[in-house]
Backbone of each chain as ProteinMPNN parsed JSONL, in Angstrom:
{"seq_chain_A": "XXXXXXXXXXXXXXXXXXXXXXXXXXXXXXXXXXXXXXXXXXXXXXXXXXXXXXXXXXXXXXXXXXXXXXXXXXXXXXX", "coords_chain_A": {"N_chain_A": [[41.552, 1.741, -41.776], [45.474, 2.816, -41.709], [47.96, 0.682, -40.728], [48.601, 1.325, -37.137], [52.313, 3.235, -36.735], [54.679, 2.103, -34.814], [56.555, 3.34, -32.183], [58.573, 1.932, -30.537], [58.879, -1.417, -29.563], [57.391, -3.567, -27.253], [58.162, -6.439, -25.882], [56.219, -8.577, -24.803], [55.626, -11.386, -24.738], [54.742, -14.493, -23.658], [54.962, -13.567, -21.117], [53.432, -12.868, -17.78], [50.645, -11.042, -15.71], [51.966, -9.56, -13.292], [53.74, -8.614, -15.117], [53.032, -7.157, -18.393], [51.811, -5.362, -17.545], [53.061, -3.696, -15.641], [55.97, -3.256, -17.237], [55.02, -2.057, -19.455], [54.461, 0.012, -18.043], [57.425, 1.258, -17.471], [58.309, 0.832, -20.057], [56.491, 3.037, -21.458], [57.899, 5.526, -19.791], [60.095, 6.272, -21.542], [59.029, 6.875, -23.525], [57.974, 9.848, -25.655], [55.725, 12.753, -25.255], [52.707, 12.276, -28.004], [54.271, 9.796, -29.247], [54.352, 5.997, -29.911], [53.95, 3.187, -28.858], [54.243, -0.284, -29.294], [52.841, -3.276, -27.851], [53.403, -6.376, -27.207], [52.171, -9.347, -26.492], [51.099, -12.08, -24.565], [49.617, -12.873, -22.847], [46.292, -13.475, -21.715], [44.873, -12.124, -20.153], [45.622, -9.415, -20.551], [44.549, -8.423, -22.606], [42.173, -6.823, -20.781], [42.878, -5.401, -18.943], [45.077, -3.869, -20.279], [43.813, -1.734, -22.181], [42.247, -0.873, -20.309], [44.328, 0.193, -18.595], [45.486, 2.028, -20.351], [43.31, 3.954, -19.833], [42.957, 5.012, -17.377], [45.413, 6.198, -17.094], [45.252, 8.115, -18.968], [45.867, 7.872, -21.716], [46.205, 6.392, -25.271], [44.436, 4.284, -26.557], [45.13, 3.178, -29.524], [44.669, 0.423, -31.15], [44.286, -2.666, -31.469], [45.286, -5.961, -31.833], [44.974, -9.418, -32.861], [46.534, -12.057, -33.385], [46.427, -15.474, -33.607], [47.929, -16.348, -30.573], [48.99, -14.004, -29.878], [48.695, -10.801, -29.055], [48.718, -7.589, -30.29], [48.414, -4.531, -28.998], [48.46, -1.347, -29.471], [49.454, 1.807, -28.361], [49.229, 5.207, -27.921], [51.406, 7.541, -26.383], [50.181, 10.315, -24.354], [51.074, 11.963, -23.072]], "CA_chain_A": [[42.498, 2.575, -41.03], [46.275, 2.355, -41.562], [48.526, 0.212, -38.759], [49.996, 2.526, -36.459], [53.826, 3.007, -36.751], [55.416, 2.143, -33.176], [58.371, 3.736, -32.193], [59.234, 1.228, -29.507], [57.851, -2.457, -29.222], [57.612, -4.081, -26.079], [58.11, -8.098, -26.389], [55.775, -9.065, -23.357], [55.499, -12.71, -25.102], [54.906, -15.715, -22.407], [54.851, -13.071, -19.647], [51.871, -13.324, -16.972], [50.127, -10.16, -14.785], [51.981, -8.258, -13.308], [54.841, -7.798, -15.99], [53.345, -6.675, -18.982], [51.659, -3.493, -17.183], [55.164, -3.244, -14.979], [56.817, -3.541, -18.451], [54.523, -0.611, -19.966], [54.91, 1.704, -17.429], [59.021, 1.349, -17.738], [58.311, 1.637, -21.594], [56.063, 4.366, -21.909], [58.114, 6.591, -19.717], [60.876, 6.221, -22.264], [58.598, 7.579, -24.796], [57.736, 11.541, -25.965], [54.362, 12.416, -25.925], [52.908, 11.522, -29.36], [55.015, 8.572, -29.845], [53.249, 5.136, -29.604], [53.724, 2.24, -28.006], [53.518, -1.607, -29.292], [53.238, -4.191, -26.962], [53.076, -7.869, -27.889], [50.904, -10.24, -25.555], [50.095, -13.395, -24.523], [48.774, -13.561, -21.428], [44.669, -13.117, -22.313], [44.276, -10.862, -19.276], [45.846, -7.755, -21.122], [43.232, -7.54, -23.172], [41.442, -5.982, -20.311], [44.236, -4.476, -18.341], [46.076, -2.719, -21.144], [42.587, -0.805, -22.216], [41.751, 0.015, -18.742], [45.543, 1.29, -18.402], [44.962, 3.223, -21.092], [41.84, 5.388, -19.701], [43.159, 5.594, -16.187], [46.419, 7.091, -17.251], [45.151, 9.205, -20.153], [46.924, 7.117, -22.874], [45.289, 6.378, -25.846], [44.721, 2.964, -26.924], [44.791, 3.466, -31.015], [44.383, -0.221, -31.69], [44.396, -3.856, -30.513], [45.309, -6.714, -33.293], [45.144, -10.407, -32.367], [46.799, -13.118, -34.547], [46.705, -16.45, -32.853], [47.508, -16.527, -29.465], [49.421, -13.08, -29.826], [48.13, -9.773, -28.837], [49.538, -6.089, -30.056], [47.612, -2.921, -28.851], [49.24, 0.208, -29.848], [49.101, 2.902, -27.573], [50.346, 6.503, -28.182], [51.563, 8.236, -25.287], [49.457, 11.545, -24.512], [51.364, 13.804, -22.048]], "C_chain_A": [[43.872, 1.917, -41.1], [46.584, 2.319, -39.816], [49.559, 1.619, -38.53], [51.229, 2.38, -36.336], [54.103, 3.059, -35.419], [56.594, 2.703, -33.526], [59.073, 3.094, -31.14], [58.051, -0.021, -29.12], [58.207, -2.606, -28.145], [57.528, -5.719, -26.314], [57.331, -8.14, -25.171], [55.599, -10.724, -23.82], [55.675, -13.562, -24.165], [55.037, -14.755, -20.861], [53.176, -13.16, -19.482], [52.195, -11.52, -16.268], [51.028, -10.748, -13.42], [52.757, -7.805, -14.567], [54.472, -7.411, -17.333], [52.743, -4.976, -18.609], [52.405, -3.004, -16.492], [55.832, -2.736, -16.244], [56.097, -1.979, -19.507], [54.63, 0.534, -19.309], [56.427, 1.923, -17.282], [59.018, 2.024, -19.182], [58.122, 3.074, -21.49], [57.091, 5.729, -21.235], [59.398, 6.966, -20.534], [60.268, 7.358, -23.556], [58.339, 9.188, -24.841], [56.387, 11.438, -26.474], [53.93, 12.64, -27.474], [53.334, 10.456, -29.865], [53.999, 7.133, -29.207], [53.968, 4.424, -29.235], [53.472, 1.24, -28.668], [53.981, -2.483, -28.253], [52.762, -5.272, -27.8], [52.808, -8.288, -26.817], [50.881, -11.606, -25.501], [49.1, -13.469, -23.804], [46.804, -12.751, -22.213], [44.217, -11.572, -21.439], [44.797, -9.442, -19.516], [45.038, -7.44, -22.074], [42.334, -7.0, -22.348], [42.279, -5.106, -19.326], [44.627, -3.556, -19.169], [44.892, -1.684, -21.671], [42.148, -0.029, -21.13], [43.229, 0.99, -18.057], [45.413, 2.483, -19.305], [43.884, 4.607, -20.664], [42.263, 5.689, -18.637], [44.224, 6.11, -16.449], [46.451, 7.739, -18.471], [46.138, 8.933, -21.488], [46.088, 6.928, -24.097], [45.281, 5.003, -26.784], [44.787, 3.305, -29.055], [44.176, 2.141, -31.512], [44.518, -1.531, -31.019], [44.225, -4.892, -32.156], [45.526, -8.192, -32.633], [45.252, -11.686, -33.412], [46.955, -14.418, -33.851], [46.984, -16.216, -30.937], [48.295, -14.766, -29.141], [48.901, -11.766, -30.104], [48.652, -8.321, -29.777], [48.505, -5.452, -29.953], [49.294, -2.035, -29.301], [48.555, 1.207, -29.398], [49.864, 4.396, -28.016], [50.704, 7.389, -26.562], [50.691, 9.786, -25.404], [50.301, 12.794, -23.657], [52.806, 12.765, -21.379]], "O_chain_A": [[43.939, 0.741, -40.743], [46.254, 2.855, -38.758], [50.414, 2.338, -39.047], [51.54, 1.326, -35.781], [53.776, 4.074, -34.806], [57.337, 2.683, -34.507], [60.139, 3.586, -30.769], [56.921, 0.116, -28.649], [59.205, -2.012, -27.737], [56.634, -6.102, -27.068], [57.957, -7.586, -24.267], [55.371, -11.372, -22.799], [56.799, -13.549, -23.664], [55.178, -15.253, -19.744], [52.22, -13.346, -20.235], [53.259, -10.903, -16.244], [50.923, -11.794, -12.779], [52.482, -6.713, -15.064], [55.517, -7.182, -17.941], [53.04, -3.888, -19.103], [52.57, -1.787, -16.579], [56.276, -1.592, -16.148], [56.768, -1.124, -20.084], [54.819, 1.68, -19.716], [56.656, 3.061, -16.871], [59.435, 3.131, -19.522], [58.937, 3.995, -21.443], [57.168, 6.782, -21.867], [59.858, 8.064, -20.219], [60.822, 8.244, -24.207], [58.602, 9.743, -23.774], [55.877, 10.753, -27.362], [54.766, 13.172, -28.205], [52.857, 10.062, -30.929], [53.162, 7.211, -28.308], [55.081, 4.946, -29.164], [52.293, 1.321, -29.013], [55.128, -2.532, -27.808], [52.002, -5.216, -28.767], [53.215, -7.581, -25.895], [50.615, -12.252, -26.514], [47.989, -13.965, -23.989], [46.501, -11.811, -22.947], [43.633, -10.537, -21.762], [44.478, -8.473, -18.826], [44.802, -6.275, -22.392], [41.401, -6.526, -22.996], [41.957, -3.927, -19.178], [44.539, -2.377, -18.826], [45.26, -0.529, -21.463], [41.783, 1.145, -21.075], [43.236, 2.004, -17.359], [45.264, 3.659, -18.975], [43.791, 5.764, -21.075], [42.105, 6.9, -18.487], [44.168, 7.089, -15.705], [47.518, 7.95, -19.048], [46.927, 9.7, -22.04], [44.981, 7.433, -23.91], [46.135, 4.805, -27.647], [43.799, 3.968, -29.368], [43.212, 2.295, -32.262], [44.918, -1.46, -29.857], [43.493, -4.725, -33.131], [46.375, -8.166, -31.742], [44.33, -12.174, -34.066], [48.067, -14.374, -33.326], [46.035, -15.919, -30.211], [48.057, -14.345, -28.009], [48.634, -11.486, -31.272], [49.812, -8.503, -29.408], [47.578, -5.675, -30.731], [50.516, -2.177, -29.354], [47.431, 1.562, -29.752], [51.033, 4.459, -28.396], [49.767, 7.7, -25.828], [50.592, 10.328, -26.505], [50.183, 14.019, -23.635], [53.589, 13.25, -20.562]]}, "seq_chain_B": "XXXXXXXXXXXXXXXXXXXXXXXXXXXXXXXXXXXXXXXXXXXXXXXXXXXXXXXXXXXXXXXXXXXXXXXXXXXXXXXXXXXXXXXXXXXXXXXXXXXXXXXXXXXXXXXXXXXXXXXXXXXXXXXXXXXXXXXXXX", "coords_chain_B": {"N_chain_B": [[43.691, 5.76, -7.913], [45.991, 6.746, -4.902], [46.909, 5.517, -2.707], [47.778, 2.006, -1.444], [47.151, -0.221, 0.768], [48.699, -3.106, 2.437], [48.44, -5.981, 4.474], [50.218, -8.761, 4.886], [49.96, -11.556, 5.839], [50.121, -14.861, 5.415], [52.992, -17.002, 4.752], [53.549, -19.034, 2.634], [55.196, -19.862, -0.484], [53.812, -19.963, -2.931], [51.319, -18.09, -2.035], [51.885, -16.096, -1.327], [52.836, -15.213, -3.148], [50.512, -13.411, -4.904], [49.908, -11.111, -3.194], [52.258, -9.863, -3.553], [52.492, -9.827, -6.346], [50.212, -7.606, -6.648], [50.997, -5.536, -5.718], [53.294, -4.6, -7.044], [51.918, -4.269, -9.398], [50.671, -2.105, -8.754], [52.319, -0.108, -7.961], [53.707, 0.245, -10.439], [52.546, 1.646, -11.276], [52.389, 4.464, -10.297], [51.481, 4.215, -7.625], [51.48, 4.509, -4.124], [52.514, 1.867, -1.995], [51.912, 0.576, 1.164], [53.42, -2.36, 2.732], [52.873, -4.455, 5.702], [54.275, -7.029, 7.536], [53.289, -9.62, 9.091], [52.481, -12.229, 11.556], [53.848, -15.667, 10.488], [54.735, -14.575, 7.919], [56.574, -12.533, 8.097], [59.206, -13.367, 8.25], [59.628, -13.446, 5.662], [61.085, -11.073, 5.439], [63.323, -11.047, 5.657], [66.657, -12.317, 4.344], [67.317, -15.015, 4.81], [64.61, -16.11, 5.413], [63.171, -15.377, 3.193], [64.271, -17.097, 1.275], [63.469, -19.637, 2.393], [61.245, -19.58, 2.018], [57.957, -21.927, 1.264], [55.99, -23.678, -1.012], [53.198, -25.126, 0.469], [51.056, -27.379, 2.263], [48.196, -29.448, 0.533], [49.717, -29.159, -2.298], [52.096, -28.999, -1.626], [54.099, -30.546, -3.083], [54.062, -29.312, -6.141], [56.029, -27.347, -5.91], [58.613, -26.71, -7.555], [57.55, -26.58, -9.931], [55.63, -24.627, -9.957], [57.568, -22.547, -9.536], [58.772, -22.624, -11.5], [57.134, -21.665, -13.447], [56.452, -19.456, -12.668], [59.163, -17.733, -12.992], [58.85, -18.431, -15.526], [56.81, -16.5, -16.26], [57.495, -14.356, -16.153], [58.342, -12.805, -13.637], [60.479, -12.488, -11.128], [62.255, -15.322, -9.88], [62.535, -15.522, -7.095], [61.263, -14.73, -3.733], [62.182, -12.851, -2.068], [63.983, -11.448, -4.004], [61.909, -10.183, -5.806], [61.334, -8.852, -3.715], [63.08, -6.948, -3.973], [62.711, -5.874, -6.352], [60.256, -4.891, -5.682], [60.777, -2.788, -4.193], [62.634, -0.842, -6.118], [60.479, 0.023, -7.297], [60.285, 2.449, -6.072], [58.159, 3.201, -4.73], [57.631, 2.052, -2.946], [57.12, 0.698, 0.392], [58.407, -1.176, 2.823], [57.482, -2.934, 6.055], [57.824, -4.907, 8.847], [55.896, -6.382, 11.245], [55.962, -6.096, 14.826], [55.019, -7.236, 17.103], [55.21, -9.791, 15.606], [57.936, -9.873, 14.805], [58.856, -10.333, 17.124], [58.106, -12.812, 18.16], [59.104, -14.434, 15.459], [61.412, -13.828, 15.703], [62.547, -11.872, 14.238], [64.543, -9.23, 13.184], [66.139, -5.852, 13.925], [68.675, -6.848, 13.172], [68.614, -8.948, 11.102], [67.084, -8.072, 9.182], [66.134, -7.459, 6.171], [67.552, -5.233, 4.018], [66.076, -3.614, 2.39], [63.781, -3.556, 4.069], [62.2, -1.178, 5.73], [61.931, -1.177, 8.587], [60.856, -2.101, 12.075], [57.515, -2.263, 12.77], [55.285, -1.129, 15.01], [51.789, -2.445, 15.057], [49.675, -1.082, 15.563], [50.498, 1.607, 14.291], [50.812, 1.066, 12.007], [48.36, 0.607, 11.29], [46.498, 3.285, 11.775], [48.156, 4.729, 10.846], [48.7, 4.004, 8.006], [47.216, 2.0, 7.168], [44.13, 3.051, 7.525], [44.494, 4.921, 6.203], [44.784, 5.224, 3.977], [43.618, 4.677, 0.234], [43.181, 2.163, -0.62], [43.055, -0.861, 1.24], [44.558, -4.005, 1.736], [44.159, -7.471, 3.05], [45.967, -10.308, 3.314]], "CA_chain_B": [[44.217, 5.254, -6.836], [46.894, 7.026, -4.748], [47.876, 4.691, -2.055], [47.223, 0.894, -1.435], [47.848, -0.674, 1.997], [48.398, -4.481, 2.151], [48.816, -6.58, 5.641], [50.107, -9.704, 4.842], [50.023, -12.755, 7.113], [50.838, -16.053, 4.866], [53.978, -17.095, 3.996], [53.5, -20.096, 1.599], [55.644, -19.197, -1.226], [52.32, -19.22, -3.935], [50.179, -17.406, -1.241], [52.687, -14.951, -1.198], [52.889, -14.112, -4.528], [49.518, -12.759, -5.281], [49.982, -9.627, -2.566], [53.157, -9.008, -4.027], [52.278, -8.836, -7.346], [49.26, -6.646, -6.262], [51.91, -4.349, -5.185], [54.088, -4.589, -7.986], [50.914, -3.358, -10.783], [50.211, -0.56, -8.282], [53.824, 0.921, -7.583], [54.137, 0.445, -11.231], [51.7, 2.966, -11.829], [52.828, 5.453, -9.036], [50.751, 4.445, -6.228], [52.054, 4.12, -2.786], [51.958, 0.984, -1.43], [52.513, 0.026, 2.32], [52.914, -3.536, 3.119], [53.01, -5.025, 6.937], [54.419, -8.469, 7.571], [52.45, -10.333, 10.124], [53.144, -13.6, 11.625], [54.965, -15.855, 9.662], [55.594, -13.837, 7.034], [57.54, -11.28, 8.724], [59.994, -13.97, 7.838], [59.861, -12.958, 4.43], [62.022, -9.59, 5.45], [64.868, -11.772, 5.812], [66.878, -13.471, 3.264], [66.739, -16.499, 5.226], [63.506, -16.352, 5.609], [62.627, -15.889, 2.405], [64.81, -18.226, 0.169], [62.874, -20.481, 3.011], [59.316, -20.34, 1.416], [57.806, -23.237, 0.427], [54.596, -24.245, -0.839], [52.828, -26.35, 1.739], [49.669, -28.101, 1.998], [48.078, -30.315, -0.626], [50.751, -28.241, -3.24], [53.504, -28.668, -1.515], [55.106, -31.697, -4.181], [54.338, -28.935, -6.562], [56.928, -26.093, -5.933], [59.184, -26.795, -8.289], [56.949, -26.361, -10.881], [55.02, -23.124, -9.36], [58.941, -21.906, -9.375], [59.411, -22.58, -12.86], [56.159, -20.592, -14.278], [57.093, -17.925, -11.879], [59.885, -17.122, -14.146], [58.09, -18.236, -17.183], [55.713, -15.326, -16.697], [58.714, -12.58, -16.239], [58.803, -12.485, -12.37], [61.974, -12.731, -10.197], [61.413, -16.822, -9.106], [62.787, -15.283, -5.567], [60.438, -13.634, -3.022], [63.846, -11.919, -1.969], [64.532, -10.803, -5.457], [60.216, -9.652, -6.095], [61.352, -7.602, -2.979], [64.05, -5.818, -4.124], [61.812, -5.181, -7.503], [59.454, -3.902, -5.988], [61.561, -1.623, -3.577], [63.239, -0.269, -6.996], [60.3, 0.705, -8.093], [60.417, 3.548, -5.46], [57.016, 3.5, -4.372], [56.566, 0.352, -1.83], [57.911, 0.33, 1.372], [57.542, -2.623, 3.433], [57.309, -3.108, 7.205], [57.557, -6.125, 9.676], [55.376, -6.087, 12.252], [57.051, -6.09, 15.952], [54.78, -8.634, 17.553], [55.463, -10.773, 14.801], [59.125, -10.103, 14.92], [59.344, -11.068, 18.55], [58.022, -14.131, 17.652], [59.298, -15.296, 14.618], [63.062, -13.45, 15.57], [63.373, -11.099, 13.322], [64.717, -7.978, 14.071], [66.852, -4.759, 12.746], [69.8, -7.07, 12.991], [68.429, -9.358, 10.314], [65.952, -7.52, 8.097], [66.819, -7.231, 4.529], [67.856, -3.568, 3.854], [65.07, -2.777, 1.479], [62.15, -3.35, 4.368], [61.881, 0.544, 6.571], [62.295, -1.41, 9.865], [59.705, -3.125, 12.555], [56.625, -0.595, 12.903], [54.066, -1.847, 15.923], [50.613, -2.8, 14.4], [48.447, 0.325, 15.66], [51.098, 3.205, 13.935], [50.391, 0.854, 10.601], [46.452, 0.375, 11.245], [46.428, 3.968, 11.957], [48.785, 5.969, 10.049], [48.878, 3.739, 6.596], [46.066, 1.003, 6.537], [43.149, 3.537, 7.85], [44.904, 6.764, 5.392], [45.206, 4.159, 2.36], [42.778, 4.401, -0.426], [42.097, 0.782, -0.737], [43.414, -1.548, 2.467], [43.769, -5.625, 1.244], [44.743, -8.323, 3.471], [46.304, -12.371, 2.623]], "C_chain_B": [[45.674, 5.992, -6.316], [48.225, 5.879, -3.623], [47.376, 3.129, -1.429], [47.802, 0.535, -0.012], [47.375, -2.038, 2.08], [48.901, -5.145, 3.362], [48.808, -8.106, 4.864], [50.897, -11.141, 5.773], [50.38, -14.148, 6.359], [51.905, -16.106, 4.114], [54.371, -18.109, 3.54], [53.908, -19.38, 0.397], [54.168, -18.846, -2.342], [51.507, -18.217, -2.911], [50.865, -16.356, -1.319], [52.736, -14.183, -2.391], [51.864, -13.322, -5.06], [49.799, -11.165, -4.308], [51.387, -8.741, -3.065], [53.235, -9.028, -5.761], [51.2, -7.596, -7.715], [49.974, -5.289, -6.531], [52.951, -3.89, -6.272], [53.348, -3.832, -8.8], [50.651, -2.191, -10.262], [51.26, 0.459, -8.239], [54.07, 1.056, -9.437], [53.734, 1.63, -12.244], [52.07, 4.537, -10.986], [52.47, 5.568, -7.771], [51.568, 4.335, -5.295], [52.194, 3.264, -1.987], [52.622, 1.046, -0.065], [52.453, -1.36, 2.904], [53.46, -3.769, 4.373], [53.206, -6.01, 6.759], [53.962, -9.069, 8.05], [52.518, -11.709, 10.122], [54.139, -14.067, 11.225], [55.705, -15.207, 8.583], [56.375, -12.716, 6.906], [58.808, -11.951, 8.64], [60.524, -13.489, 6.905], [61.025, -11.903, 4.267], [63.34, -9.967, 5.734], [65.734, -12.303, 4.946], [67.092, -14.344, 3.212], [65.831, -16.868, 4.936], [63.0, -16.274, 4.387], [62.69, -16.761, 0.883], [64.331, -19.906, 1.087], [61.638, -20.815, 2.508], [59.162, -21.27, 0.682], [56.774, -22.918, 0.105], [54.34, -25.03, 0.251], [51.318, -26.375, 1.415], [49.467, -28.828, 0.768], [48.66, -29.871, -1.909], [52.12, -28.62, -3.106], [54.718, -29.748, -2.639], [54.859, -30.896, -5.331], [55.745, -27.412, -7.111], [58.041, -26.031, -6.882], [58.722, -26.294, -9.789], [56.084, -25.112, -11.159], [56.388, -22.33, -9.601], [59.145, -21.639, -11.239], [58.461, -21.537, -13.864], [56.017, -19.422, -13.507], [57.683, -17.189, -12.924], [59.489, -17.196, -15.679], [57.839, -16.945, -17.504], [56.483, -14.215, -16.257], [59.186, -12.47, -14.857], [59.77, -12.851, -12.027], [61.33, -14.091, -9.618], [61.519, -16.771, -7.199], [62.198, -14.842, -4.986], [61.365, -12.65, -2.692], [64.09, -11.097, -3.159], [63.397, -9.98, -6.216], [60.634, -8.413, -5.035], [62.155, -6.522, -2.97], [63.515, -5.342, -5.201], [61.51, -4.139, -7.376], [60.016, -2.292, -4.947], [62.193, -0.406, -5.132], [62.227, 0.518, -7.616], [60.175, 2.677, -7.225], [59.293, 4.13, -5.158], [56.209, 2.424, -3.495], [57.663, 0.489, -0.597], [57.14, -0.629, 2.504], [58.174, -2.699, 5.024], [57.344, -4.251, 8.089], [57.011, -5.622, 11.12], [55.836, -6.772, 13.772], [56.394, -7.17, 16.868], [54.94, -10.398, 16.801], [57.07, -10.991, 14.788], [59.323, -10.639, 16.157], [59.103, -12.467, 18.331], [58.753, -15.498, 16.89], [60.65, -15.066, 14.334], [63.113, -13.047, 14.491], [63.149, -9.666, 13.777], [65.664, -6.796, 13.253], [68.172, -5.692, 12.447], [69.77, -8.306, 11.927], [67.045, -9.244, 8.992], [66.372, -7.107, 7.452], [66.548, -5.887, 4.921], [66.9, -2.751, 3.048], [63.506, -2.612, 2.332], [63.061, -1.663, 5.451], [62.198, -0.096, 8.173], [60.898, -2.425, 10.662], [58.993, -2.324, 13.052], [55.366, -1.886, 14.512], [52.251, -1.836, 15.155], [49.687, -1.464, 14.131], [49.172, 1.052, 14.582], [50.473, 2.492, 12.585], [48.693, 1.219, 10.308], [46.098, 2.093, 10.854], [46.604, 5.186, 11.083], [49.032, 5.503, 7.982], [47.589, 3.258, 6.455], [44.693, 1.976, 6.298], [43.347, 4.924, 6.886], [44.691, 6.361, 4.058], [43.839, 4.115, 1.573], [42.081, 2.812, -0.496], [43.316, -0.122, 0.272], [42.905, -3.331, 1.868], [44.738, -6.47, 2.169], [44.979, -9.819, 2.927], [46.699, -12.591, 3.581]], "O_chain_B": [[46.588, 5.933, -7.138], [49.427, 5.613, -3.649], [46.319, 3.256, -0.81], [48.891, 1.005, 0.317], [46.201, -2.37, 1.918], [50.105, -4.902, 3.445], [47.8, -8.601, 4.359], [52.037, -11.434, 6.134], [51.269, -14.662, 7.038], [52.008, -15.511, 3.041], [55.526, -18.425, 3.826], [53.252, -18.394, 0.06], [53.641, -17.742, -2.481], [50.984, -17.347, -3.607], [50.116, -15.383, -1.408], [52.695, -12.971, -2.6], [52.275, -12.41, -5.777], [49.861, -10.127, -4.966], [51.592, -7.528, -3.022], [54.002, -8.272, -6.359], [51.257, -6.849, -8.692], [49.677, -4.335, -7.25], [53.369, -2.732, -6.239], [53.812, -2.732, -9.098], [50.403, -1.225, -10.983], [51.092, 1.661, -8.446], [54.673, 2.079, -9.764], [54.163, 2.201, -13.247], [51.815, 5.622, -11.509], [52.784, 6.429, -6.95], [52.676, 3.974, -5.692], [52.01, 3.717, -0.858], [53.766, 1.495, 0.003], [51.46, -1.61, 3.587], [54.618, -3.362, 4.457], [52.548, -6.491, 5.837], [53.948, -9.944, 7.184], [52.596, -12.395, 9.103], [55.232, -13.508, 11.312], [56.916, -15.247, 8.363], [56.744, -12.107, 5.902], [59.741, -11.21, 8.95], [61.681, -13.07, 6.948], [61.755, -11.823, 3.279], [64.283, -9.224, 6.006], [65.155, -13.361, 4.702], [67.205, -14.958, 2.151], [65.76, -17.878, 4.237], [62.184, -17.178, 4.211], [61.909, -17.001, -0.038], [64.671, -21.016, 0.678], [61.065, -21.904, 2.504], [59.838, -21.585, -0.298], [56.274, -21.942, 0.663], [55.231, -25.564, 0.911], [50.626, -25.705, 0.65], [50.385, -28.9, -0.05], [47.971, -30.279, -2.845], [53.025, -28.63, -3.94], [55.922, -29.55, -2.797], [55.43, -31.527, -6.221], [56.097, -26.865, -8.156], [58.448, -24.87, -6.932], [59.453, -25.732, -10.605], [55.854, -24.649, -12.276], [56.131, -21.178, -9.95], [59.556, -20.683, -11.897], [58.896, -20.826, -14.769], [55.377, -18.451, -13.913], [57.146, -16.323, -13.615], [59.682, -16.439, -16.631], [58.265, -16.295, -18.458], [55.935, -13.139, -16.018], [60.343, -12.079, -14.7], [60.184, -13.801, -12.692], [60.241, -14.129, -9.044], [60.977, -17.474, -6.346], [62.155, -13.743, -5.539], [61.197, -11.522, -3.157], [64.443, -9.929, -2.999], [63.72, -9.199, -7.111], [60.389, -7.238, -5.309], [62.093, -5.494, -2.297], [63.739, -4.134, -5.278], [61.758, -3.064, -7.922], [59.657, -1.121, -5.074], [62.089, 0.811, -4.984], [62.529, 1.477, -8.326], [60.025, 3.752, -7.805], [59.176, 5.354, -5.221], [55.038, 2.074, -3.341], [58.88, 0.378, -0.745], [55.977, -0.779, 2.881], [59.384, -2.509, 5.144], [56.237, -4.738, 7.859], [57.495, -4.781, 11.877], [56.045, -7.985, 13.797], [57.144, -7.99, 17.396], [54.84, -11.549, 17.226], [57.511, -12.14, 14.764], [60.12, -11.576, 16.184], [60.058, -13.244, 18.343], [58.944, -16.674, 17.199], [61.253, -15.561, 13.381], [63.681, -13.703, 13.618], [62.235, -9.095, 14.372], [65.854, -6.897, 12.041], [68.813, -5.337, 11.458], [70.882, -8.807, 11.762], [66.419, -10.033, 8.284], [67.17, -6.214, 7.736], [65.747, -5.433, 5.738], [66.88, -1.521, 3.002], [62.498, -2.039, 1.919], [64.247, -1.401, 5.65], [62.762, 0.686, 8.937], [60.168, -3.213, 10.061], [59.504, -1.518, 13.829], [55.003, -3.059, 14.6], [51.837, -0.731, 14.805], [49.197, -0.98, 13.111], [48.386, 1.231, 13.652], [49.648, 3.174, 11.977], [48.1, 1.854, 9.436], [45.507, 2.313, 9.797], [45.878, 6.111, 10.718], [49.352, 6.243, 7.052], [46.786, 3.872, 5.752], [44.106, 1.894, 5.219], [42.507, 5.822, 6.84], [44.442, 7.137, 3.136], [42.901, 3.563, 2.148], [40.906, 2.448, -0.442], [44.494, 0.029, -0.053], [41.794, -3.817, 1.655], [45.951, -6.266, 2.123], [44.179, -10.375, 2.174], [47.105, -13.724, 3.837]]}, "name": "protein", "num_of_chains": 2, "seq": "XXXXXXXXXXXXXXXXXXXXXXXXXXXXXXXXXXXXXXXXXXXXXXXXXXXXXXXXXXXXXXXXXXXXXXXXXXXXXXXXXXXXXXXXXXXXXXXXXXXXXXXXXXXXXXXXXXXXXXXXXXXXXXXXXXXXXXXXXXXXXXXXXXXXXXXXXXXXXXXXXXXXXXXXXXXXXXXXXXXXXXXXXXXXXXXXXXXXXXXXXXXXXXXXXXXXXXXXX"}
């Protein structure tokens, strides 16, 4: 599967819970539904946060990529 | 989740920060939060009071360093400055509770402008904590 094209990264790099799901819900409402979403990561605990944001606000995770200690999911906005 | 209600009673600057970033991931989503001040930390609604928090107890020779990975990890290093955050995000309004203000002197004539005022315990218990999807105390 090709990588999904973002149309707006989010740097969350060296941030801790709360700010990169603060920091996504500022993003995303920037975005048009259809358009995606990358966030970049450190903190470990968005790998279960940013998935579970995803299903409770009808988002759609497309992907999750982890290179060293750095995260990206790519989300598309749905509505 | 529509609305969260949070009574919080310690005002050790780390102890503090966990209920208000609680409040921060929930408003950031749209919930409602209502937080009460109680006791000492009805301090907090001050900007005396809360460029006053310390750590304390077997911590307290760390605060400097709790301060510094504050801001590491994105947050405002100020409880003062977390409270105007989370006021911005336009879904937290925060309360000092009136037996606690008698107490700990604080009152409309020194309560930061972003808390709603000094509510008496029952109207909170009653009309937020007991209406509130999920109710968490610190």
């Amino acid at each position: 599967m090709s990588k999904p094209q973002p149309h707006f990264t989010l740097d969350a790099i060296g941030k801790c819970c709360p700010m990169p799901i603060v920091e996504t819900n500022k993003a995303m409402r920037m975005l048009a539904a259809g358009q995606v979403l990358e966030i970049i990561a450190t903190d470990v605990g968005t790998r279960s946060d940013i998935p579970s944001w995803c299903e409770r606000t009808g988002n759609t995770l497309l992907g999750i990529e982890e290179d060293g200690t750095e995260i990206r999911f790519y989300v598309r906005k749905e509505h | 989740m529509k609305s969260l209600a949070i009574v919080v009673r310690d005002d050790a600057y780390d102890k503090i920060l966990t209920p208000l970033a609680f409040a921060y991931l929930a408003a950031a989503e749209g919930t409602q939060v209502d937080m009460l001040f109680v006791n000492w930390a009805v301090r907090a609604l001050t900007e005396k009071g809360a460029a006053e928090l310390k750590i304390d107890g077997r911590h307290a020779d760390e605060d400097a360093y709790v301060r510094e990975q504050v801001a590491r990890a994105g947050l405002p290093a100020g409880i003062h400055d977390i409270l105007v955050a989370l006021k911005e995000t336009g879904c937290v309004s925060l309360y000092g509770c009136s037996l606690a203000g008698a107490i700990f002197d604080v009152n409309e004539t020194n309560l930061i402008p972003q808390a709603e005022g000094i509510v008496g315990a029952s109207w909170f218990l009653h009309e937020k904590a007991a209406k509130a999807d999920l109710c968490q105390y610190f």
